[in-house]
N, C-alpha and C positions, 0 to 999 in steps of 0.2 A: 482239180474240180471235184474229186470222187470227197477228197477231205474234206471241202467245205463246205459239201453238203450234210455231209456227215456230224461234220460242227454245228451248221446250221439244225440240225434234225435233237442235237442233245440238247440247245438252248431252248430247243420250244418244246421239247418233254420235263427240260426243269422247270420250265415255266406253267406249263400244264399240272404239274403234278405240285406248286406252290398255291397255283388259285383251286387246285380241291383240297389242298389244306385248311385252308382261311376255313373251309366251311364244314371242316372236323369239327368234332367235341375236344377237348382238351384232354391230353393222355392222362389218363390214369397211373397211381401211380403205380409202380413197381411192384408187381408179387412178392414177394420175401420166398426165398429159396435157400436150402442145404440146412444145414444143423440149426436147431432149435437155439436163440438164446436161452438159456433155463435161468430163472427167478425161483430160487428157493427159499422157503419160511415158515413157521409156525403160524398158525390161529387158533384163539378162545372157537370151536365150534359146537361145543358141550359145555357143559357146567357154569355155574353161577357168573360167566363173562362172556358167553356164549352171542345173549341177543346184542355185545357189541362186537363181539368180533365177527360174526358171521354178515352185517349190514358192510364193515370195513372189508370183508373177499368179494364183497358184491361190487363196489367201488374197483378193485384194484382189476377182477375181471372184468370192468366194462372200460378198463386202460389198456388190459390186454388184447382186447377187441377192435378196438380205435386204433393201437398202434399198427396193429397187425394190417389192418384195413390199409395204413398209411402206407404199407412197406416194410412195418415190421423194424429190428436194429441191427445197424449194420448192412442192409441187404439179407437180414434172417430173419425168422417167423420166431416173435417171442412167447414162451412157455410158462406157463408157472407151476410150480411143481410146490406145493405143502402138505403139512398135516396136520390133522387136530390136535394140539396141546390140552385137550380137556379143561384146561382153565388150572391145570396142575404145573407149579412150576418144578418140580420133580423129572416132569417129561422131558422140558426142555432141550437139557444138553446134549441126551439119546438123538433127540429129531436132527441137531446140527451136526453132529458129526454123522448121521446119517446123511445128510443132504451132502454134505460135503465130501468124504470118503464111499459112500454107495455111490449114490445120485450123480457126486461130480458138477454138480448143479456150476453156471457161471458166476451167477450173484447171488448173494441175497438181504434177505431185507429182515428185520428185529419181527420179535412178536409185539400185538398187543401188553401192553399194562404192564408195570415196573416188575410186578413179582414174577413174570413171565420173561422180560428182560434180561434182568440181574444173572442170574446163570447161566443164560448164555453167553455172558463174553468174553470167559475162558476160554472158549472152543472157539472163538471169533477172532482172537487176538493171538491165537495161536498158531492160525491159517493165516494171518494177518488181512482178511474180508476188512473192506471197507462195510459199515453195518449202521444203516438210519432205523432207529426204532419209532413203534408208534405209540404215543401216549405214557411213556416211559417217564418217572419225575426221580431228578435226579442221580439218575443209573451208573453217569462214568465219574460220578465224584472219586471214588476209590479206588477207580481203574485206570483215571487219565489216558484212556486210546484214543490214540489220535487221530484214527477213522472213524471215529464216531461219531453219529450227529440224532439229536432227537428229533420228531415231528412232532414237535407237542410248543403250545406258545406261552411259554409259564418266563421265557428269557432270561437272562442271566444270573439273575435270581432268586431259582429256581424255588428252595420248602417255601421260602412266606408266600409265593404266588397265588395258589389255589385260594387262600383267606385276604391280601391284602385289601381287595375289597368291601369284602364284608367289615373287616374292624374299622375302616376308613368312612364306610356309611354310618356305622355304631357312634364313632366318635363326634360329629356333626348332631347328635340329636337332642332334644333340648327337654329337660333334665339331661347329659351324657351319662349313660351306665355306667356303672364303678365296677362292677365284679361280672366275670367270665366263668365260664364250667367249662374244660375240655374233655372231649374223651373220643376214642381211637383203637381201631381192630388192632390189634398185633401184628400186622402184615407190614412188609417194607414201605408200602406206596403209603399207606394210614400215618404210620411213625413219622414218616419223613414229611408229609404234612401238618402234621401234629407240633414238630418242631417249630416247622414255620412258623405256625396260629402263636406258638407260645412266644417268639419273637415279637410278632403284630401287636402282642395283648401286652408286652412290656413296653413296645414303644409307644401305643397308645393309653398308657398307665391306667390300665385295668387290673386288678386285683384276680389272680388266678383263686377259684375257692375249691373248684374240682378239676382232677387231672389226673385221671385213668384211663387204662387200657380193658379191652374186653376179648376174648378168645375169638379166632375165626369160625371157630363154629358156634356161635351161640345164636340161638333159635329166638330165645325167648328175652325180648328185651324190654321188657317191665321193668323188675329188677333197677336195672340202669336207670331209667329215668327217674324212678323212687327216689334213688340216691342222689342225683342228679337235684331234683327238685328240693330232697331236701336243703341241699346245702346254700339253695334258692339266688342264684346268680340272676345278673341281670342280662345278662346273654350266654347265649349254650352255642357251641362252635364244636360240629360232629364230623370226622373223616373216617369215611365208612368205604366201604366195598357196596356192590350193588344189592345184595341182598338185604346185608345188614342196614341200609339205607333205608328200604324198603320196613323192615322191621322195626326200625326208628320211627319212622312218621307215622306207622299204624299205632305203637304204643304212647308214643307221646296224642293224638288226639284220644285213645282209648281213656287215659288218663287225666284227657279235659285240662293238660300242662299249658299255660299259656308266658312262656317267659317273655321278654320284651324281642328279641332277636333271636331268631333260631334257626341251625345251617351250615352254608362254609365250605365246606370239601368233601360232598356225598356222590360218589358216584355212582351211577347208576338213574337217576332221577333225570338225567338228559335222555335215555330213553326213551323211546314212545310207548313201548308195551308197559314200561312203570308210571310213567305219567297217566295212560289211561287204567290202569290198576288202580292206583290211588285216588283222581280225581279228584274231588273237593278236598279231601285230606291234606294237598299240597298247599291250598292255598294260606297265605303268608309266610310261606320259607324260604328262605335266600339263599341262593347256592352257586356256585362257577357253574358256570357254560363256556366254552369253547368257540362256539359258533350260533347265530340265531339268525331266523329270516329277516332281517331289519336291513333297510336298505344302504344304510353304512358299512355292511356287513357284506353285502354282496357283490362278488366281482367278477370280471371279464372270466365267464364260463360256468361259473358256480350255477345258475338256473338252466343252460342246458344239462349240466350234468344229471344236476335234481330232477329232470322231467324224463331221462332216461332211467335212472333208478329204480322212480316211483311207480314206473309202467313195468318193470321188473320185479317191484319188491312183493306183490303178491304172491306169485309164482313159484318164486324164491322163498319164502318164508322167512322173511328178513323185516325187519324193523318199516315200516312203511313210508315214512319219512325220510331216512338217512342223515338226517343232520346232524348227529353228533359223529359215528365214525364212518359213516359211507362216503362221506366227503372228503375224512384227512385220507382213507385208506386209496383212495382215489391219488390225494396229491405228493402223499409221500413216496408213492413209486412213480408218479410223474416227474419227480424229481430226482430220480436217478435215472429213469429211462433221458431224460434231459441231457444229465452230466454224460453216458454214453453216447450218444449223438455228438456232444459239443466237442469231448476228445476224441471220436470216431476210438475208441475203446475198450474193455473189457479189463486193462490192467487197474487193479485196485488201489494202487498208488496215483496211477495220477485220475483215478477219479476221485478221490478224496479231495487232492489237490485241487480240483474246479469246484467240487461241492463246498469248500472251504473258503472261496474266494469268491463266490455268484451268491448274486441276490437273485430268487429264482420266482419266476411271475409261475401262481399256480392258481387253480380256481378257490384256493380261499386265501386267496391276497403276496401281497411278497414275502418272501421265506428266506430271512440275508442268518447264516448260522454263526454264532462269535465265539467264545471260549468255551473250552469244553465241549463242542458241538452243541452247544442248548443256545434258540435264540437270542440273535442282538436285541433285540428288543422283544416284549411281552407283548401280548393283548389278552389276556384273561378274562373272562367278565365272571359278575358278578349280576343275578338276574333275579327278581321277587317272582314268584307264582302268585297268581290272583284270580279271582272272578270266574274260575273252575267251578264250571255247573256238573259236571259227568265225565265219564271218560270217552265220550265223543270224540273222534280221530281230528276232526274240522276244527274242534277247540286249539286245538293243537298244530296248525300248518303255518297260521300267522304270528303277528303279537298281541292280540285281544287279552289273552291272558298270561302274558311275562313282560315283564318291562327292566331294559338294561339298566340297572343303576352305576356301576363303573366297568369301564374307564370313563370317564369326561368326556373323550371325544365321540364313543358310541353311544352314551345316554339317552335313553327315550323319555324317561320318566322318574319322577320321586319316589323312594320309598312307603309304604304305608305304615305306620309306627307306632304304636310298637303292635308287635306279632298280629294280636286276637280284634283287634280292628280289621282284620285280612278274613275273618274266616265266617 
């Protein structure tokens, strides 16, 4: 009798204790407890690559925030541990084998920008780190490692990407230009683009008339366009670094240069702080973007992330916008944080292994990696500046003044042709 009361008495406290569940909140998840994952890496936080790399650490700690919030990896609270690379690739391979040999770090992730890349994957392949860079063109051509993988959507065929665009709108227009100008910083990422264009401008039988290089530090770019202009192309195709970019479009309107096409592979002009720098200056030049707010362009996550950023990015003193690297800095470590979850892991074999085989849904679209670790497929664009009245931030949040001209499938709009009709 004494037992079945006693049974009777557990079936109606588990039942008790079921109907004040139902009217819980839903647990939350899991604290992260005991050792830090460590996320070790370089970033541009000074010098001339600075206003992108520092918007990309803002992006990757507001991944570090969310995961943490989520539970963290593995059941641990994840860390990120970097340092300034200055925008010097000299520093580079000092920073890895300190994260790696001091730090002990678990993972880590590529720097910004090829010339920042490239030296390190001696020290990466040496440890054998599985190693996603960001913005990197062309990096493991010479190195073939096979934990490699870029976050940059240039795909499998990597130098023409940054220009195929632009030759591909040149060639459609009526007159079609016959002769092209090249010219290109001395730096890896410049050259290796440089290559590409010259590829583009043979398969679209354009007559090369100039095709130089200019020093990474050169200030004063008059000169250049002088020569430039003289040799009087029908299109100028310029891969520059962010400064020199900048230094380009002040001297070519200084100079009142109006060729038919002018642009290509300038970075830095994605920008917010140099688009509002320049202002009316930019408008009619054509250049890759990576990402733009067009609704083709925007996916499952992409505008909460932006609306988290942009309430940060004052504060922060970071780019105000974040679309060009706040966004990938964001999705390239969500995609490792990913592949750790998926294998419940930290061995850098077989994370390679799943990064190598997943198409990986991120907030700037699916991200499947094919040869080489550089995308199966590209999305490059190619985008006009227009109808820039100032450097007003609001010019700049929508597409009032850029319009996709390639790919096909993301196009908003026509080119305006040639150039000095734009401005």
């Amino acid at each position: 009798m004494l037992a079945r009361l006693k049974w009777r008495g557990a079936v109606a406290s588990f039942f008790a204790a079921a109907a004040v569940a139902v009217f819980l909140p839903p647990a939350k998840a899991q604290a992260p407890s005991g050792q830090p994952v460590t996320i070790g890496f370089s970033m541009a936080l000074t010098g001339p690559l600075a206003a992108n790399g520092k918007q990309a650490l803002l992006g990757m700690k507001i991944w570090e925030e969310e995961i943490n919030k989520k539970g963290g990896l593995l059941g641990r609270p994840v860390k990120l541990v970097y340092y300034d690379d200055q925008s010097n690739p000299s520093t580079v391979p000092g920073i890895y084998t300190k994260l790696l040999d001091v730090d002990k770090v678990d993972l880590v992730l590529g720097p910004y920008a090829t010339a920042q890349a490239a030296p390190a994957m001696p020290v990466i392949m040496q440890k054998g780190k599985v190693f996603i860079i960001l913005f990197g063109l062309d990096v493991n051509h010479e190195f073939n490692y096979p934990k490699f993988f870029a976050m940059i959507p240039t795909g499998p065929d990597t130098k023409p990407s940054f220009t195929d665009g632009f030759f591909e709108v040149a060639a459609v227009q009526n007159p079609k230009p016959q002769t092209v100008a090249l010219v290109a910083a001395d730096q890896e990422f410049s050259r290796n683009a440089c290559d590409g264009a010259r590829d583009n401008a043979k398969k679209s039988n354009l007559k090369v008339v100039y095709d130089k290089t200019y020093p990474p530090s050169t200030t004063d770019f008059t000169p250049i366009v002088r020569a430039i202009q003289a040799a009087n192309p029908d299109v100028v195709t310029i891969c520059s670094y962010p400064l020199d970019s900048v230094g380009m479009v002040k001297a070519v309107n200084e100079l009142n240069y109006k060729p038919k096409m002018i642009g290509g592979a300038m970075v830095g002009l994605q920008a917010t702080v140099f688009k509002r720098q320049l202002g009316p200056l930019l408008n009619g030049w054509v250049n890759y973007e990576t990402w733009v707010p067009a609704k083709a362009l925007t996916f499952d996550g992409t505008e909460a992330f932006l609306k988290r950023y942009q309430a940060r990015a004052g504060a922060e003193g970071v780019d105000p916008l974040g679309y060009y690297l706040g966004t990938w800095g964001y999705a390239y470590i969500q995609i490792l944080g990913e592949a750790v979850q998926a294998t419940k892991s930290l061995d850098d074999n077989k994370l390679a292994d799943y990064i190598g085989k997943t198409t990986f849904k991120t907030i700037m679209g699916d991200v499947k990696f094919g040869k080489g670790g550089e995308w199966a497929q590209g999305r490059m664009l190619q985008v006009q500046y227009h109808d820039i009245k100032s450097g007003d931030l609001e010019q700049f949040r929508g597409m009032d003044t850029q319009t996709v001209l390639t790919p096909a499938q993301y196009k908003t709009g026509n080119v305006i042709y040639p150039y000095e009709k734009a401005k």
